[in-house]
N, C-alpha and C positions, 0 to 999 in steps of 0.2 A: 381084102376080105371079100368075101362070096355072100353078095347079098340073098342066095336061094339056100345056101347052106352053112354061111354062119361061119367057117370054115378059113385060115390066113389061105390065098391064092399059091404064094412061094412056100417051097419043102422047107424051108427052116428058116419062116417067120413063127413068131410067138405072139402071144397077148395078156399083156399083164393088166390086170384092177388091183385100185386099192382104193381104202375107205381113209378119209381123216375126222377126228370128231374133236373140236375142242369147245370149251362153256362158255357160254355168253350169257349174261343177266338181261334179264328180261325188265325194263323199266314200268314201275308202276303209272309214270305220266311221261307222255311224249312233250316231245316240242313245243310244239302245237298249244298242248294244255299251258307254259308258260307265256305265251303271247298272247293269250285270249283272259288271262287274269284280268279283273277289273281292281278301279282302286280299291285300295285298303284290305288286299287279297295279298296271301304268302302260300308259298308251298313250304311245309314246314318238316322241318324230319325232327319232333322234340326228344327231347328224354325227361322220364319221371324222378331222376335221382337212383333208381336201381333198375330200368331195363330203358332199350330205347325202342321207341312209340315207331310204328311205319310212316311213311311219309303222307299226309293230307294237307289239304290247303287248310287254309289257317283264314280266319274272318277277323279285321284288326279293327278297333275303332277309335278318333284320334280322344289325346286326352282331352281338347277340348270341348267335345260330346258329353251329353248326358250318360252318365255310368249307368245310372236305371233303365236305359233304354237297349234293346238287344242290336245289335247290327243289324238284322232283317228289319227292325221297326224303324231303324234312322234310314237306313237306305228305300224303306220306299216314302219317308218324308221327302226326300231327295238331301238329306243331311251330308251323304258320303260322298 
């Protein structure tokens, strides 16, 4: 090929393109995101009984924690 004009050099070369496209999902959390979970963390994909929920982490507290208290309020006692 003729780098000034683009052009195949030999009388009967040719140049062909083609395009391919296939689908790929696109992950809402990488890798990454499950290695760096701390305890008592899930990545969780629920369902409500009639649709299913997108995937988030999930904040778990053990049973034997106080039920009254929120995850964020044991974890910064240092409970978790």
């Amino acid at each position: 090929m003729s780098y000034l004009t683009g052009k195949p050099l030999a009388d009967k070369a040719h140049i062909a393109t083609s395009k391919t496209y296939s689908q790929q999902r696109e992950y809402r959390f990488d890798r990454k995101a499950f290695t760096e979970l701390s305890n008592a963390q899930s990545i969780t994909l629920a369902y409500d009984g009639l649709d299913p929920l997108p995937p988030m982490i999930c904040y778990l507290k053990p049973s034997f924690n106080d039920v009254n208290q929120s995850y964020f309020e044991q974890l910064a006692e240092g409970r978790l």
